[in-house]
C-alpha positions in Angstrom: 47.6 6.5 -0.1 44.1 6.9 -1.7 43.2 3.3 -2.1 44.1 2.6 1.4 41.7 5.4 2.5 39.0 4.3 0.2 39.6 0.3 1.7 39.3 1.9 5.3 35.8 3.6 4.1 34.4 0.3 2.7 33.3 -0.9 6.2 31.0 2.1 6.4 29.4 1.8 3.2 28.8 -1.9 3.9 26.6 -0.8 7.3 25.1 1.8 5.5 23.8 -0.7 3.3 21.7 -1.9 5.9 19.5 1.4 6.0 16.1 1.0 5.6 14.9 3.9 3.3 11.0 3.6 3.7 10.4 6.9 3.8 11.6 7.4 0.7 10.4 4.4 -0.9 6.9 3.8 0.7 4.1 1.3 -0.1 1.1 3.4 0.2 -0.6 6.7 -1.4 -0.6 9.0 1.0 3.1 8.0 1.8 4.5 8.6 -2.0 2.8 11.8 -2.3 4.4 13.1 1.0 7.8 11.4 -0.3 7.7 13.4 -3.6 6.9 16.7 -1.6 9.7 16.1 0.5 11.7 15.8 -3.2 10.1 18.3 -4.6 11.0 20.8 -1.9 14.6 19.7 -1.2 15.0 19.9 -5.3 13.3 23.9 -5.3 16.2 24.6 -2.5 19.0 22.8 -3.6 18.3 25.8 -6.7 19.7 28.0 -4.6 21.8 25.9 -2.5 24.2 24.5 -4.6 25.0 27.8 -6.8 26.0 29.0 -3.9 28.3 26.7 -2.8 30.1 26.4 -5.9 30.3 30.3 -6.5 31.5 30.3 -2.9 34.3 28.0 -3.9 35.1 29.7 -7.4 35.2 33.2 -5.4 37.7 31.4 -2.9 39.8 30.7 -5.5 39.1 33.4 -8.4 40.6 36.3 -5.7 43.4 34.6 -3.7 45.9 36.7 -3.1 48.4 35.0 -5.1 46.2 35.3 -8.4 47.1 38.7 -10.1 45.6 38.6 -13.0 42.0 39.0 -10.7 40.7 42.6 -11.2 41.3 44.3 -7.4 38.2 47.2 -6.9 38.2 48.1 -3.6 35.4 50.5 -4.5 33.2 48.5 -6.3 29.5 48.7 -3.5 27.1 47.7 -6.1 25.4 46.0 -9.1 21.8 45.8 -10.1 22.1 43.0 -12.5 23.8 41.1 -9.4 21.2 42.3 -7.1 18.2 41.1 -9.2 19.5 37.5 -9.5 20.1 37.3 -5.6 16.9 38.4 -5.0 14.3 37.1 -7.8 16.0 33.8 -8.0 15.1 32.9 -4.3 11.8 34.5 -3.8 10.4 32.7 -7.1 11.3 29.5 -4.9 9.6 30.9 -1.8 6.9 30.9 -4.0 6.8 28.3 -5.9 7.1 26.8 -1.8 4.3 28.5 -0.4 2.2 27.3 -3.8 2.6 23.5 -3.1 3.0 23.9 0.7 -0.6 25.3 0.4 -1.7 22.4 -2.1 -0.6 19.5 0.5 -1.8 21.0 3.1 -5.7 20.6 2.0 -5.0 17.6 0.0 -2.7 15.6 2.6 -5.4 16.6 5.1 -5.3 13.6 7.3 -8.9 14.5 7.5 -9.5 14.3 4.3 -11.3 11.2 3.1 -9.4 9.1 -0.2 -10.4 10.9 -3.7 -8.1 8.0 -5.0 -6.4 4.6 -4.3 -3.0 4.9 -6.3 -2.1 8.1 -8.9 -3.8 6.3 -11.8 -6.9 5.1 -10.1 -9.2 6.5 -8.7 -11.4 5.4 -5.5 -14.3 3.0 -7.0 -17.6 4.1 -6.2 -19.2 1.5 -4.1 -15.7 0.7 -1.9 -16.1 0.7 1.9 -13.2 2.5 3.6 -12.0 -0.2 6.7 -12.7 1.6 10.0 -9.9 0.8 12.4 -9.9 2.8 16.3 -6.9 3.1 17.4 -5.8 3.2 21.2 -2.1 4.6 22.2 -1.6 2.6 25.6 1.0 2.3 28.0 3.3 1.2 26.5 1.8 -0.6 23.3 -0.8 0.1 20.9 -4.9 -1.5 21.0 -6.2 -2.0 17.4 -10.2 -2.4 17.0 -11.9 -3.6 14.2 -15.8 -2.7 14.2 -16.8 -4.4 11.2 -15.5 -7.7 12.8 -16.0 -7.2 16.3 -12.7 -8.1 17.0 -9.5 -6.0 18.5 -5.6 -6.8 18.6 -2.3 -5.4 20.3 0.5 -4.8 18.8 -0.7 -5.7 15.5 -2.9 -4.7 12.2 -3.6 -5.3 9.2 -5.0 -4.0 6.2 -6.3 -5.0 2.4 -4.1 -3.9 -0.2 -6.2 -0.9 -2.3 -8.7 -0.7 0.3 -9.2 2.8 2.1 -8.3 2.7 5.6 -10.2 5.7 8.0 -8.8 5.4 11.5 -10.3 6.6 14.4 -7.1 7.2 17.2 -7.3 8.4 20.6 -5.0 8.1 24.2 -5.3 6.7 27.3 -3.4 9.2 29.5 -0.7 11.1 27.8 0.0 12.3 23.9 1.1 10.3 21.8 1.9 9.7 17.9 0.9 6.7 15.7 2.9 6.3 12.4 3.8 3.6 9.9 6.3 5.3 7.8 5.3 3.0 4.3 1.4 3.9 5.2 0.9 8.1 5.9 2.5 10.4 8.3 2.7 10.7 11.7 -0.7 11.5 13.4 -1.1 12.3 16.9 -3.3 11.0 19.6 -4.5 12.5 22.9 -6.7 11.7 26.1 -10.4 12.8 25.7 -9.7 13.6 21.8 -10.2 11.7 18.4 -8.2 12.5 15.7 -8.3 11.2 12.3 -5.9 9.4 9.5 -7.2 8.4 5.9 -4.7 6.2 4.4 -4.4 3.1 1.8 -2.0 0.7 1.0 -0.9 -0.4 -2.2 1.5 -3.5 -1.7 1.6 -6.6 0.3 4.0 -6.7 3.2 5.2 -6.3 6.6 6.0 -3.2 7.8 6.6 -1.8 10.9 4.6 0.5 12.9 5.8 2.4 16.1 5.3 5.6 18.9 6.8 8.6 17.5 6.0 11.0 20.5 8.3 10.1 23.2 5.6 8.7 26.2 7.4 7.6 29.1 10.0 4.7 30.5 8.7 2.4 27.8 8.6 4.5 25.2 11.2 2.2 23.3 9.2 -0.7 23.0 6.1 0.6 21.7 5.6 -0.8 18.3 3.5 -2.8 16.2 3.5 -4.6 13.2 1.2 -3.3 10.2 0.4 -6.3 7.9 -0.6 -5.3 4.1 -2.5 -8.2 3.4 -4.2 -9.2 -0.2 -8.3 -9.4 0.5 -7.8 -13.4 0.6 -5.3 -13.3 3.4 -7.2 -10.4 5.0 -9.8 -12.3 5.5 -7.8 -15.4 7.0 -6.2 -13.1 9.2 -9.9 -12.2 10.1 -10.6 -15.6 11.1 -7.3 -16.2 12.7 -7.8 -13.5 15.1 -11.3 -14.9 15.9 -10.1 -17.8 16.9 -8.2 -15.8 19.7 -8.0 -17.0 23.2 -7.5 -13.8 24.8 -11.0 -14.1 25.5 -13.3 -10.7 25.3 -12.1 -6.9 25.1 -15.0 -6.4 28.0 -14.1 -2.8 29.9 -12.7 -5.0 33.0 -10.2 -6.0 30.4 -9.8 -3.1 29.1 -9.2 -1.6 32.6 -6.4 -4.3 32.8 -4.8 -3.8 29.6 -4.6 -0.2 30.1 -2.5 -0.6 33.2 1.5 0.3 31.9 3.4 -2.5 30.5 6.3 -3.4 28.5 7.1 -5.9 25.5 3.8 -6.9 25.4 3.0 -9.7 22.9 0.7 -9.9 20.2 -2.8 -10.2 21.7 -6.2 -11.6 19.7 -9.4 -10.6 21.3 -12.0 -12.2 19.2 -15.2 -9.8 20.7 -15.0 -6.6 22.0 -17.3 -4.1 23.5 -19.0 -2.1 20.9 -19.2 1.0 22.9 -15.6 0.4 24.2 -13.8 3.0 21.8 -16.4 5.9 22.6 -15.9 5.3 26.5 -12.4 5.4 25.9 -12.5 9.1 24.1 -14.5 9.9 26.6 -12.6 8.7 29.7 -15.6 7.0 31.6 -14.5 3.4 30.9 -15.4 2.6 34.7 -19.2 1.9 35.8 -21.3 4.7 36.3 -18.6 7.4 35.5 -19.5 10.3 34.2 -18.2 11.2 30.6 -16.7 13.8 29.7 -19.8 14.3 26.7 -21.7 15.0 29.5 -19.6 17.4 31.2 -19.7 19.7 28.5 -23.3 19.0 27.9 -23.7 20.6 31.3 -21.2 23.4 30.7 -23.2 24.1 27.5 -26.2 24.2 29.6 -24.6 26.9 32.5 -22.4 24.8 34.1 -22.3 24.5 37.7 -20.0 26.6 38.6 -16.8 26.4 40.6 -17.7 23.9 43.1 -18.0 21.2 40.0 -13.8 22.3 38.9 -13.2 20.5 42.9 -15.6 17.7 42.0 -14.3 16.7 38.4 -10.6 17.6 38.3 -9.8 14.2 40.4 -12.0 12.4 38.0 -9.2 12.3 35.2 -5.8 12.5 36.9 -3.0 10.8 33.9 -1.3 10.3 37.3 -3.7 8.2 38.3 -4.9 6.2 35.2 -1.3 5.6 35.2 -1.3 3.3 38.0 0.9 5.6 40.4 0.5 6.1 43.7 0.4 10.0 43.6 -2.7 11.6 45.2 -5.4 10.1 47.3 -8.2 7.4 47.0 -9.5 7.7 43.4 -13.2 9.1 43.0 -15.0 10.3 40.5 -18.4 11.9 39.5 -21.3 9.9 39.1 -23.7 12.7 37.9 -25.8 15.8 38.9 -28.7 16.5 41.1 -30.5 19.4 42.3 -31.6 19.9 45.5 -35.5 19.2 45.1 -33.9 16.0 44.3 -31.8 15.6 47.4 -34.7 16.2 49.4 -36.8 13.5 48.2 -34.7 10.9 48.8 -33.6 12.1 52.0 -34.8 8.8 53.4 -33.6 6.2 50.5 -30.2 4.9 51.3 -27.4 7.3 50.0 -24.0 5.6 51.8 -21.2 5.2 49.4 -20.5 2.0 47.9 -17.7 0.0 46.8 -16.8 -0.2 42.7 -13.9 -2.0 42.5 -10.7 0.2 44.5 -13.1 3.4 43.9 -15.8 4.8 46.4 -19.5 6.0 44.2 -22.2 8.5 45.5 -25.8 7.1 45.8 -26.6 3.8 47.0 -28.1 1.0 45.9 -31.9 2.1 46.0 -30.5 5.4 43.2 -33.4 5.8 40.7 -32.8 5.5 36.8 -31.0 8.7 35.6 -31.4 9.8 32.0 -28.3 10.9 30.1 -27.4 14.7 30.4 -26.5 14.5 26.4 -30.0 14.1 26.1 -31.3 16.3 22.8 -32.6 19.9 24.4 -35.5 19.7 22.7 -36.3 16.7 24.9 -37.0 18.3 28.9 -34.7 17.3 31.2 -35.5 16.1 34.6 -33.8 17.8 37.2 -31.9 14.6 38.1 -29.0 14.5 35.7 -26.5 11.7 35.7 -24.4 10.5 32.8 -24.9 8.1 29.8 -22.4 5.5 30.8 -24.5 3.0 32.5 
């Protein structure tokens, strides 16, 4: 009767063969050292764990009621010995938890630049870390390069043993980027940047994907990270170059960001140098106001609450979603003062057309100068933001 359960079993071992263990068999760093935490800690518990479960079965069994030869002490309430080892055993594990939790914490900062490229060497000296910004769209990931100029979708790459820092924000809603052989999970967010330090150590494919559930095509959003050796980095470089997706302008980024599903691989072989920092700060549009200036004027006294009715439409996820929710989209184009109202009473101040959005000011508006101006350099009393 056994063998013919263990033959009926066989079909599930054979699918479970299929499993793909990457978490606990990484190709990068960061990845091993949170893989042997995760063995180290499961060890420290299973300390206690399986004791347990085995004393739980030899008690079972020990004092059944058909075993007479067990002493019976119905009055037996205490022992210290027994008390000590129930008590020391498992609070010399919470420690010895607490100790390494503590450890990773500050040395798995994600924050935390590289102090090494593999456990037996160090970071060379004169290595430059690869800056990749990172862009958690709907629904697919935006990859830019600004060493190259260039930007992807839905796939990177990497150098074996060189450092990787990425820069990762949102476009509407929160989000997580993680490549299970790379580092952990990192999450992303509208009008933040966060930060991953990472490296990896062998050449592959591997996949990347959204581990932050996001919306409808939440399913779909992956990529695939490429560990490349420096040769092929480089004519993955050149392949990517030699894009015809044309340039990452802010039109097409305004287009890109619009939700999608199962979009392909994209090369853009330029991009907009000041496209990642417009995209933190949520003023990709012309002449919107960033949100660097905003709190450039709060830090200044703010405008009080007349500028909450004027701003909170500026940055509706509802809208940058491409829904119909809400009215006609506007947005702040910056800050005057009165003085500066009445001297241009007579200039032409009709609203004008910018793309499916209405602006303030017309076309005769003077030159502003950036609210995040230094404040040891006076402002004028015309203040308008930086995103010209």
């Amino acid at each position: 009767m056994s063998r013919f359960r263990l033959l009926a079993v066989m079909p599930l071992l054979a699918v479970l063969c299929g499993c793909n263990f990457v978490v606990l068999d990484p190709s990068g760093d960061i990845a091993v050292q949170q893989r042997d935490l995760i063995l180290i800690s499961t060890g420290l518990m299973l300390l206690i764990i399986i004791p347990v479960m085995v004393l739980t079965a030899l008690f079972a069994w020990r004092y059944r009621q058909s075993n007479t030869a067990a002493k019976y002490d119905p009055e037996w309430h205490h022992s210290t010995k027994l008390e000590l080892v129930i008590w020391s055993a498992p609070l010399a594990i919470i420690i010895c938890l607490g100790a390494i939790t503590w450890m990773a914490t500050h040395l798995l900062d994600p924050y935390r630049p590289l102090s090494r490229i593999a456990s037996d060497r160090p970071l060379p000296a004169n290595v430059k870390p690869l800056e990749v910004q990172v862009v958690a769209l709907d629904w697919k990931w935006l990859f830019i390069y600004p060493e190259f100029g260039i930007a992807t979708v839905n796939e990177m790459a990497a150098p074996v043993d060189r450092p990787v820092t990425f820069s990762l924000t949102s476009s509407s809603v929160m989000n997580s980027f993680f490549v299970p052989a790379l580092a952990g999970q990192i999450y992303t967010m509208p009008g933040m940047e966060t930060k991953l330090h990472a490296v990896i150590n062998a050449p592959g494919y591997f996949r990347g994907f959204s581990a932050n559930y996001s919306g409808a095509g939440f399913t779909f959003m992956q990529f695939a990270f490429k560990g490349l050796s420096h040769d092929d980095f480089d004519k993955w470089v050149a392949g990517v170059k030699a894009g015809k997706d044309g340039e990452l302008s802010r039109a097409a980024y305004l287009e890109l960001e619009r939700p999608s599903e199962k979009v392909p691989v994209r090369y853009y072989p330029s991009v907009d140098p000041k496209l990642f920092n417009a995209i933190v700060n949520m003023c990709v549009e012309a002449n919107k106001m960033c949100m660097a200036d905003m709190m450039a004027i709060d830090a200044k006294g703010g405008q009080g609450l007349e500028s909450a009715r004027a701003v909170l439409p500026s940055y509706d996820k509802y809208a940058r979603r491409g829904t119909v929710l809400g009215g006609e989209a506007t947005y702040v184009v910056g800050v005057c003062s009165p003085e500066d109202l009445s001297a241009q009473a007579g200039s032409d101040r009709a609203p004008v057309a910018v793309g499916q959005r209405r602006v303030i000011g017309g076309p005769s508006a003077p030159v502003f100068t950036p609210i995040s101006a230094p404040s040891a350099v006076p402002l004028p009393s015309l203040r308008t933001l930086s995103n010209s």
